[in-house]
VMD Tcl script that draws the C-alpha trace (Angstrom):
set ca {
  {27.49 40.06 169.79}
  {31.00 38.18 169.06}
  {32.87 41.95 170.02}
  {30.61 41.60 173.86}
  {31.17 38.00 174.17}
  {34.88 38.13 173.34}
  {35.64 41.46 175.39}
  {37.93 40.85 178.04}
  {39.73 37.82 180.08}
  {40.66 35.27 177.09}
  {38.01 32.61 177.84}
  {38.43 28.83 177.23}
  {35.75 29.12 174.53}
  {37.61 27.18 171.76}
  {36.66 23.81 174.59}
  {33.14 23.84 173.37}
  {34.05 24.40 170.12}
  {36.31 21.43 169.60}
  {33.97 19.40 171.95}
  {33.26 15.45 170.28}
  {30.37 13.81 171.79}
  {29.11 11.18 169.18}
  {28.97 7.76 171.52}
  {27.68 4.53 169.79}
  {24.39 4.90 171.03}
  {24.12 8.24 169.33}
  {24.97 6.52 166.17}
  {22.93 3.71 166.59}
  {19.63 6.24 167.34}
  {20.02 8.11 163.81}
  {19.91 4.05 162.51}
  {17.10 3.36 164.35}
  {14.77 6.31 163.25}
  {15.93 5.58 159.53}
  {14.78 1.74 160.20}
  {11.58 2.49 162.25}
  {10.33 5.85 160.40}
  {8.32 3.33 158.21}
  {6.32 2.19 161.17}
  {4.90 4.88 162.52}
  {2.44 7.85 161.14}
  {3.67 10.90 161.84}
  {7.30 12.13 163.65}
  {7.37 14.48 166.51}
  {10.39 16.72 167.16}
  {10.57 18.17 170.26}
  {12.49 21.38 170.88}
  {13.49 23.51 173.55}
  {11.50 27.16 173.16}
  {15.03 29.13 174.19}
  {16.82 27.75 171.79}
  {15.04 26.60 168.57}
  {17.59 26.85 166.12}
  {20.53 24.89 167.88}
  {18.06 22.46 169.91}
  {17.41 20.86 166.43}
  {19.74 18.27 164.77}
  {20.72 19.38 161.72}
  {19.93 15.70 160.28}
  {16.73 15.78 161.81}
  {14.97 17.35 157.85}
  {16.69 14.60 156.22}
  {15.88 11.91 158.09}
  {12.04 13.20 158.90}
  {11.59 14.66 154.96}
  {9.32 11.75 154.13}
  {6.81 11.38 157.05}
  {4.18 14.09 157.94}
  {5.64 16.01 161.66}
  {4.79 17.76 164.37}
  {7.43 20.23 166.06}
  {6.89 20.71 169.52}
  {8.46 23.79 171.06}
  {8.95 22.61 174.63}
  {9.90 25.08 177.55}
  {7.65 27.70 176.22}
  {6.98 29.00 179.74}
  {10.71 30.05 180.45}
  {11.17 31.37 176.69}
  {9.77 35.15 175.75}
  {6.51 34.97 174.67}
  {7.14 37.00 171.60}
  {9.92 34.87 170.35}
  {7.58 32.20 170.76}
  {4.96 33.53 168.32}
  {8.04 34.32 165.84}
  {9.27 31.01 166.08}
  {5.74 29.23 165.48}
  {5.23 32.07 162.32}
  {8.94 30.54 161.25}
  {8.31 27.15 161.10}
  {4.86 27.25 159.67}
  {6.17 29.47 156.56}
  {8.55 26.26 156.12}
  {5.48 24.32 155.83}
  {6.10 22.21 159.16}
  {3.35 22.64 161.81}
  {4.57 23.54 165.44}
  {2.95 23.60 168.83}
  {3.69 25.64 172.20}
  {4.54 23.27 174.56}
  {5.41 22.91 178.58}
  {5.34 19.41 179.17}
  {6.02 20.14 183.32}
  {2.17 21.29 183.60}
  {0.60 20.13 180.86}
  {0.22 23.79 178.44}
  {-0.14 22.64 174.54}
  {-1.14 18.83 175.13}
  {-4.47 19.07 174.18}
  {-3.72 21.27 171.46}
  {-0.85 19.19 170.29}
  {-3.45 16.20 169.94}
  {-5.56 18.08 167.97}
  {-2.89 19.51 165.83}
  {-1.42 15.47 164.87}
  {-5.34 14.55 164.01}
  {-5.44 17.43 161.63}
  {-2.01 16.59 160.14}
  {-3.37 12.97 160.14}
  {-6.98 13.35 158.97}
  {-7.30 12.07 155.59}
  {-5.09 8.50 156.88}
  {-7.65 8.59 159.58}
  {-10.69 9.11 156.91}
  {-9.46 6.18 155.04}
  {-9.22 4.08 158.07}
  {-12.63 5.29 159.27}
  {-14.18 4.17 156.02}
  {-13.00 0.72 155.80}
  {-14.13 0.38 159.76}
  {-10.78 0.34 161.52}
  {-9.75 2.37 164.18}
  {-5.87 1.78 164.84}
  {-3.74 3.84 167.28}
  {-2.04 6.87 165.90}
  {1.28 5.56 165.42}
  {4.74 8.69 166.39}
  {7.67 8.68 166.67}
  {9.22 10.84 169.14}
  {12.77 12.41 168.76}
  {14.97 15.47 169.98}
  {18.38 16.00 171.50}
  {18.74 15.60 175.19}
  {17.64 17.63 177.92}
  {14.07 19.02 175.76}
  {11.87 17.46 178.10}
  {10.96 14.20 175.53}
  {10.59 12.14 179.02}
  {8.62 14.15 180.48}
  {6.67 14.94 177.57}
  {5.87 10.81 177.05}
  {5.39 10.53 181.05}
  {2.51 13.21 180.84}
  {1.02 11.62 178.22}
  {0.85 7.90 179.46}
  {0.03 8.92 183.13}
  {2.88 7.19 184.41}
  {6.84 7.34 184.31}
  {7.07 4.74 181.61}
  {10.12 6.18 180.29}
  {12.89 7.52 182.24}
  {13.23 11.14 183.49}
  {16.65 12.80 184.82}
  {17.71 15.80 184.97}
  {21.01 15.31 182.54}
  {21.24 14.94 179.09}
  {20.90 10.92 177.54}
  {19.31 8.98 180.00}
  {16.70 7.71 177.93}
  {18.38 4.28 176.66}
  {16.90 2.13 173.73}
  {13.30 2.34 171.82}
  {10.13 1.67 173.35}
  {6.73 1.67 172.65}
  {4.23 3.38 174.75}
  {0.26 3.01 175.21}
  {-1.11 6.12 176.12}
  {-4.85 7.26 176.27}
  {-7.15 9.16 173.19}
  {-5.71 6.27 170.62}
  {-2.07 6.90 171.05}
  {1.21 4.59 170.35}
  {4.43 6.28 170.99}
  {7.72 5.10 169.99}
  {10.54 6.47 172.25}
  {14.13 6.71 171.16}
  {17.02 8.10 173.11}
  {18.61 11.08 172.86}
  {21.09 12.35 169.64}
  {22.92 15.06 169.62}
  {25.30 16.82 167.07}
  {28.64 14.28 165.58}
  {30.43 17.81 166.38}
  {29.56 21.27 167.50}
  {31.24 23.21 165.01}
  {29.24 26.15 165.24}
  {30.10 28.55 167.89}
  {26.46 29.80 168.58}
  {25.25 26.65 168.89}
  {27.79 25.01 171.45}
  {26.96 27.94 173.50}
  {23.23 27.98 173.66}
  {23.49 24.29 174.43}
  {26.01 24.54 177.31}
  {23.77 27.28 178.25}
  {20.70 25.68 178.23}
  {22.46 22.34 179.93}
  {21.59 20.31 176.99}
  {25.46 19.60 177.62}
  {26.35 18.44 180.50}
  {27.83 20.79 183.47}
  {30.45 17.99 184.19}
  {32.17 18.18 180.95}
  {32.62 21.92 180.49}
  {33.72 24.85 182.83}
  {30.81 25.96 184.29}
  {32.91 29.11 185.38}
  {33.46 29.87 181.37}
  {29.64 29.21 180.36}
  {28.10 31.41 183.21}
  {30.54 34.04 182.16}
  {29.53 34.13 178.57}
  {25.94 33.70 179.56}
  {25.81 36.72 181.59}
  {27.53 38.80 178.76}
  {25.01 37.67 176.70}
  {22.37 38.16 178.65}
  {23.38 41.90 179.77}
  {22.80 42.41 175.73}
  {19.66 41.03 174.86}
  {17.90 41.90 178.45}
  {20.18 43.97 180.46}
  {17.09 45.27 181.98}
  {16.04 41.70 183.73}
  {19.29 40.60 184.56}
  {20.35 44.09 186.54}
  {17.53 43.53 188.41}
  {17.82 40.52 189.06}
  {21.68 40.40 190.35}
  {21.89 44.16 191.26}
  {25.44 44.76 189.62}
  {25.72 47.22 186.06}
  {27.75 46.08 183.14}
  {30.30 48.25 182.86}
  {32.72 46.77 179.70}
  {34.45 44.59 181.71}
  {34.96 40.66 180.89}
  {32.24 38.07 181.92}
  {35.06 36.72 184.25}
  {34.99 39.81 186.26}
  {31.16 40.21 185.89}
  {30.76 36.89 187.16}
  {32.54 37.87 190.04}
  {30.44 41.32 190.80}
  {27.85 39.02 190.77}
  {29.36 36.79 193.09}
  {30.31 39.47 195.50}
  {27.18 40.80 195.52}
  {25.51 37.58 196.48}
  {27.98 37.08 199.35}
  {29.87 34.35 197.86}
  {32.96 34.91 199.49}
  {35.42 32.24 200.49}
  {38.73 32.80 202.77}
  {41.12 35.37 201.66}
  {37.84 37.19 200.95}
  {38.13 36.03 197.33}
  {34.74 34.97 195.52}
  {33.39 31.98 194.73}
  {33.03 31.75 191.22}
  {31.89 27.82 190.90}
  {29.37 28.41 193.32}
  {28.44 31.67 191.66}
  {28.66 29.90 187.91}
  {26.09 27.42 189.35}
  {23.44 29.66 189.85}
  {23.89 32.31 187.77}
  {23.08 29.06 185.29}
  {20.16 27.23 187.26}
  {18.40 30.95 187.55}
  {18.82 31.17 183.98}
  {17.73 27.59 183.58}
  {14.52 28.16 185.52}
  {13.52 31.48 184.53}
  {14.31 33.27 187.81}
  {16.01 36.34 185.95}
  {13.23 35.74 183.37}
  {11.77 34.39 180.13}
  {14.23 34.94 177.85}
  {14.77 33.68 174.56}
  {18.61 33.23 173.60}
  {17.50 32.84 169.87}
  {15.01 34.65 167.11}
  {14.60 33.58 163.74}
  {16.18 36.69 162.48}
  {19.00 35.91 164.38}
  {19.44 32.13 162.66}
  {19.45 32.58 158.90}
}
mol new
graphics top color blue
foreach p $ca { graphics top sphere $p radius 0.5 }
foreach p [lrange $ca 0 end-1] q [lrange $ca 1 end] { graphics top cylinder $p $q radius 0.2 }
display resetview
């Protein structure tokens, strides 16, 4: 993969690599779960389906370790279908329950309600004998842009917490009603102090869980289509109608571009405006469902 993804033009790769995005309220969130953990029942991580392994915080076992969980792997209908079986046979040998999720229509709710009252059952015994019948108490965490808005807006029937479609939005805790004896606690967003891992950087600039605006979206849509001509070179041929041939992802990103029609004056491409939907077809699983990551792959 690194031979591929480094072949040609020198890209500005070593950007995500170095990239430091740790604000206060990212600091203040990893506080706030330690401080609150002992409130609720049971945690629920959500994560996004094309990208299990970097979509999770790596303090996220630490901090959870105590307290019974739920992972929910969100964005199950744009990930492969296969990868998602893997990835739900990889988390259950780790003893940690998971869930298929796709919190835009609703796939996996019911299960995932059944799923916490299982995990739950013998706290929910106890209460049932001594004649109380108190809200399931979560807490609800991931990194930004895995659909934990969305996911809580579904849920309640309303827009109680705050959807947008860029990463950290969602700004302080809150607790949220919801129906079938429900309490929610929201918190916002964390993400990693540092991306130090290479892989990781770049599934979450491809994915968007970083933001477009802070990293050239001409470098990430190169190095996603390089990526992708390796692990499906079938769908993504078809899908932009050019071959890869060896070259960089600089100069496949401009095939592409050409292809499309994306010409500006000087009859030179447009590679932003190329860049921008190479990524959004990725993003919404026009070329595909494709999974970026398998558990093989993340050992």
């Amino acid at each position: 993969m690194d031979d591929m993804l480094r072949s040609g033009a020198a890209f500005e790769e070593e950007a995500l690599l170095h990239l430091q995005w740790f604000p206060g309220h990212m600091a203040k969130t990893r506080r706030l779960i330690a401080e609150h953990l002992k409130l609720v029942d049971a945690a629920v991580e959500l994560i996004d389906a094309r990208i299990p392994h970097s979509s999770r915080n790596p303090v996220i076992d630490e901090l959870l370790a105590a307290k019974p969980r739920l992972i929910l792997i969100n964005k199950s209908d744009l990930a492969d279908p296969a990868a998602n079986r893997a990835w739900c046979e990889h988390f259950a040998a780790q003893g940690i329950p998971s869930v298929l999720l796709d919190s835009m229509t609703g796939k996996g709710y019911d299960t995932f309600k059944n799923k916490i009252r299982t995990i739950l059952r013998d706290k929910l015994s106890r209460d049932a004998d001594k004649g109380m019948q108190k809200k399931i108490k979560l807490m609800v965490v991931g990194i930004p842009n895995v659909g934990k808005s969305s996911f809580i807006n579904r849920l309640s029937g309303s827009r109680r917490a705050k959807v947008e479609d860029r990463p950290g939005v969602t700004r302080g805790k809150q607790w949220i009603d919801i129906k079938d004896g429900f309490q929610l606690l929201d918190t916002p967003g964390i993400l990693w102090p540092k991306f130090e891992d290479r892989e990781v950087a770049l599934g979450l600039a491809f994915t968007g869980a970083i933001k477009d605006d802070i990293t050239d979206v001409e470098t990430v849509a190169s190095l996603l289509l390089l990526r992708l001509y390796e692990i499906v070179p079938e769908l993504v041929g078809a899908r932009y109608k050019v071959a890869y041939e060896g070259e960089g992802g600089y100069e496949l990103l401009e095939k592409v571009g050409r292809k499309r029609g994306f010409l500006i004056s000087g009859g030179e491409v447009d590679l932003e405006r190329t860049a921008r939907i190479v990524l959004d077809e990725f993003r919404s699983a026009k070329i595909g469902r494709i999974s970026l990551e398998r558990p093989e792959d993340c050992r």
